[in-house]
N, C-alpha and C positions, 0 to 999 in steps of 0.2 A: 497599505498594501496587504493584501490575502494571499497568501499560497497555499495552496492544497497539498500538501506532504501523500498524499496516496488517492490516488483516484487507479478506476481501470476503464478501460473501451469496453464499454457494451457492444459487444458480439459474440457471437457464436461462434465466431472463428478463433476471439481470443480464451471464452471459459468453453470446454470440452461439452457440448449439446446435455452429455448423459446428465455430468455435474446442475444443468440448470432444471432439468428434470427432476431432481433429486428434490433441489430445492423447491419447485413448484409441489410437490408431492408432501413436505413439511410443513408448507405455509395451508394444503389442502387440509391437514388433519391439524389445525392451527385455528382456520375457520369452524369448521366442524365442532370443535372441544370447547366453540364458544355459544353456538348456535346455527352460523351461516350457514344456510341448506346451496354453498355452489358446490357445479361439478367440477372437479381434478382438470377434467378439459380443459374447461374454460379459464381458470388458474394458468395449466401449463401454457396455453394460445397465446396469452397477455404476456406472461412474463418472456419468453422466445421472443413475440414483438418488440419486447424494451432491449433485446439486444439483437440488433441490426444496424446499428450507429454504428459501420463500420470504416467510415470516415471519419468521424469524430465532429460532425457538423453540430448534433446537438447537444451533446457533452458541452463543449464550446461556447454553444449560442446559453446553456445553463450557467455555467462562468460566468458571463456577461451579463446575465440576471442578478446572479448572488454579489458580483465585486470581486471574483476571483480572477487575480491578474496571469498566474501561473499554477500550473499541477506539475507533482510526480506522478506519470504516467509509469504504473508495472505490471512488467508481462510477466505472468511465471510459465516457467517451462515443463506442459503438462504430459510430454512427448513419452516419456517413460513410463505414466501410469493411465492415459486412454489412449484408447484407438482414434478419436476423433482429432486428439489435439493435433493443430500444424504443426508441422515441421519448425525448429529453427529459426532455419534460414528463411524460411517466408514468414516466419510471426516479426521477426524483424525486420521485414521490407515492407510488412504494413505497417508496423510502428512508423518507421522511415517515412512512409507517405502520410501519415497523419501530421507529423510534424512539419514537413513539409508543406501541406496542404494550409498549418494553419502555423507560421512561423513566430518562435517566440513564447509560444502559451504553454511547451511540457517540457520538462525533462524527461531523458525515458530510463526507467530502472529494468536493465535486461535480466531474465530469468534462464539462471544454469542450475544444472544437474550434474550433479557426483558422476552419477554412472554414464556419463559423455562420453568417459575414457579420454585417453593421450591427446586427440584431438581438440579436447574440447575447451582449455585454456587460452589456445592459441584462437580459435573461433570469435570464444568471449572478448578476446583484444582486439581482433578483427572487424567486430560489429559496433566498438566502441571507438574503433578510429575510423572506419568508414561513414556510421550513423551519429557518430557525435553522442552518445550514451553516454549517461550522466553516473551511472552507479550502477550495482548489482543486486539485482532478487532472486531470494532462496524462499521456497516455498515448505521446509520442510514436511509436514505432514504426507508428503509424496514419498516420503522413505527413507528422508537420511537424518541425520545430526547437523544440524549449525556448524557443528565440529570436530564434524567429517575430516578425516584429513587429507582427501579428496579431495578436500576445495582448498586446501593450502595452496597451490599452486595460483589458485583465482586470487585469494588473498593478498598473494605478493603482488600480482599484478594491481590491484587496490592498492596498493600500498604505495608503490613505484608511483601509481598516476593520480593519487589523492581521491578515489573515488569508495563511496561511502558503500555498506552496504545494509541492503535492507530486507530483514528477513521476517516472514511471518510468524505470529506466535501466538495461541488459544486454537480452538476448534476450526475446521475448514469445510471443504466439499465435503458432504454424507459419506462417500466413500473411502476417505483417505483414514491415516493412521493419525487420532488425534495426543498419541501417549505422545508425541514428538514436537508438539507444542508450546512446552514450558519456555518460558524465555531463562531457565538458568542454564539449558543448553548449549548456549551460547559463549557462555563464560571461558571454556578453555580455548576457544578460538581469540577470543577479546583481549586474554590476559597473551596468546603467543603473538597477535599484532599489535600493540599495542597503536601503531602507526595510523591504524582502518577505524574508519566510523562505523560503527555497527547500531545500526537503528530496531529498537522493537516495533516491527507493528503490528497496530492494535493493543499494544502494550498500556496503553492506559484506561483498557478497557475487561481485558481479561488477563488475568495473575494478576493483578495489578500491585498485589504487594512485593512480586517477585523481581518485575520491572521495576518498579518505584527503587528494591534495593539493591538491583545492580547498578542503576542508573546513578545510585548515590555516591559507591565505591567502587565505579569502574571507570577514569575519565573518555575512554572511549565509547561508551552506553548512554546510547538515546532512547526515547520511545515515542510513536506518535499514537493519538484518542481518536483513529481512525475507526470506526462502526458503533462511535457514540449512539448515534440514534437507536442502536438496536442495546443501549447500556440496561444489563439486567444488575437494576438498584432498586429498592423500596421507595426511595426518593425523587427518584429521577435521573435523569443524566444531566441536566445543568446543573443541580447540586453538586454531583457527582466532580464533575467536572470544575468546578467551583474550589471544590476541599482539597481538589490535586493542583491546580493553579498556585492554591494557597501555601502547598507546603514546600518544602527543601533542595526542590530539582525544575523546578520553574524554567533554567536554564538547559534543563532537559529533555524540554518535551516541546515537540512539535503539532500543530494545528493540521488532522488531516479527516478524511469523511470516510474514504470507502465509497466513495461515489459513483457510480450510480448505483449501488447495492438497495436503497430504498424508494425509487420511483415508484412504486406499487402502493406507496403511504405518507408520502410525504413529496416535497420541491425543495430545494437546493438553498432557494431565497429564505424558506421558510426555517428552514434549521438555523443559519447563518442569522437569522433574524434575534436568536437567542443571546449571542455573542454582546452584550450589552453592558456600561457598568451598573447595573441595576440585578442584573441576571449573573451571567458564566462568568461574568468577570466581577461582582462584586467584589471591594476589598483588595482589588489587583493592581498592583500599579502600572498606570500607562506603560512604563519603560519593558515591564515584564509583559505584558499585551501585546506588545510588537515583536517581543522575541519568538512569543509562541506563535502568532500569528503569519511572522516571518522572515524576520534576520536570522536566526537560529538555523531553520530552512537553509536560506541563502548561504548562508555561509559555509554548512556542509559539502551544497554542489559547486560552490568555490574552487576560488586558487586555480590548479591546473587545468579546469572546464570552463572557467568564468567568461573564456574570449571563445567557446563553443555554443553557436544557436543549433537545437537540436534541426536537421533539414536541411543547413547548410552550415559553411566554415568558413572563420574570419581568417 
């Protein structure tokens, strides 16, 4: 079994229009510094087209190509720092219909903001018992601290109903603030819950030595190697990925892509095609293969969710 620790919906409705502009605009002067004479247009045109999968049909139908039986699906909440992003409450009624539309195949990691204000605790518990939310994403680079005491409040709520949270850590949208990325950030929120899961993602691919050592001496610190493909290593990312396998937190780390972040250069089947004991996994014991790949996973969004399918309720 495969589970995808971090995927997002490709839409426009979910990343803020400007943010993939940005991005299309990086990837143009990316071509350019190698050779390729395209225009920025036609850049921008393609990558806008790859998010319209605002159903989750082809997300989905990709899963089923690669052997991915489940995802975390996470929304971050981009409401504070564009004018484009939805609202809230409708980013979680399409979450909602996506699950629904395809039941069984996501958990969904909902995305809160510090500055929600009073309201904004009681919402996040709201959306989690009405839509069956699996856990919480913080997208820091949008302007706070992991350990915020702002989110204390959300924390307890994590705490109270077992639900993990998963906060982003390295570089983000062009726009945002990347000083707010380090995953040691995190640490004074980790050591006052001890109770909450706190997950790095991307954590095994940027700080990695930062991650790697909270993850060692914090029992609540996870991390998932969500934007592998894009691992800036000399060697590669399956090495890469290979030497973190290998070492002393195997049991803390999660198998996740960032999905669909690389349509533009690669297929889903073709990444996952790496995962081999010859390749990523050389040297890896089966039992530790399965964790990272997905009881580790599983067991996070466990216990108090475990009898919630995200879409409907047992």
């Amino acid at each position: 079994m495969i589970v995808d620790s971090h995927v997002v919906l490709a839409s426009d409705r979910v990343i803020p229009r400007e943010y993939l502009e940005e991005q299309a605009a990086n990837m143009h002067h990316r071509l350019r510094a190698h050779g390729r004479d395209v225009g920025l247009g036609p850049v921008t045109d393609r990558l806008l087209a790859l998010h319209s999968d605002h159903d989750g049909d082809r997300l989905v139908a990709e899963m089923d190509s690669a052997g991915v039986s489940l995802a975390f699906l996470v929304a971050a909440d981009f409401s504070h720092v564009s004018p484009r992003a939805l609202p809230p409450a409708e980013l979680a009624r399409l979450h909602d219909a996506v699950c629904r539309r395809h039941p069984g195949r996501f958990r969904v990691f909902w995305g809160v903001d510090p500055r929600a204000g009073a309201d904004g605790p009681a919402l996040f518990e709201q959306h989690v018992t009405d839509h069956g939310f699996a856990g919480m994403k913080l997208y820091p680079p949008a302007g706070y601290s992991p350990s915020d005491r702002r989110l204390y409040p959300y924390y307890e709520i994590c705490a109270a109903r077992g639900l993990p949270v998963l906060t982003h850590t390295g570089p983000g949208w062009a726009p945002l603030d990347f000083t707010l990325g380090p995953p040691l950030l995190v640490d004074q929120a980790a050591r006052d819950f001890p109770g909450v899961d706190f997950i790095l993602g991307h954590g095994g691919v940027t700080h990695v030595e930062e991650a790697s050592y909270l993850c060692a001496h914090r029992p609540n610190v996870y991390l998932d190697v969500s934007q592998f493909p894009a691992m800036l290593a000399a060697e590669g990312w399956a090495e890469h990925l290979n030497r973190l396998f290998r070492g002393g937190i195997s049991h803390k780390i999660l198998f996740g892509t960032c999905w669909p972040s690389f349509r533009m250069s690669t297929s889903l089947p073709a990444v996952l095609s790496a995962f081999t004991p010859d390749t990523v996994f050389a040297g890896v014991r089966p039992s530790v293969q399965k964790m990272i790949m997905a009881t580790t996973a599983l067991r996070l969004v466990g216990d108090s969710v475990a009898a919630v399918t995200p879409g409907g309720h047992q």
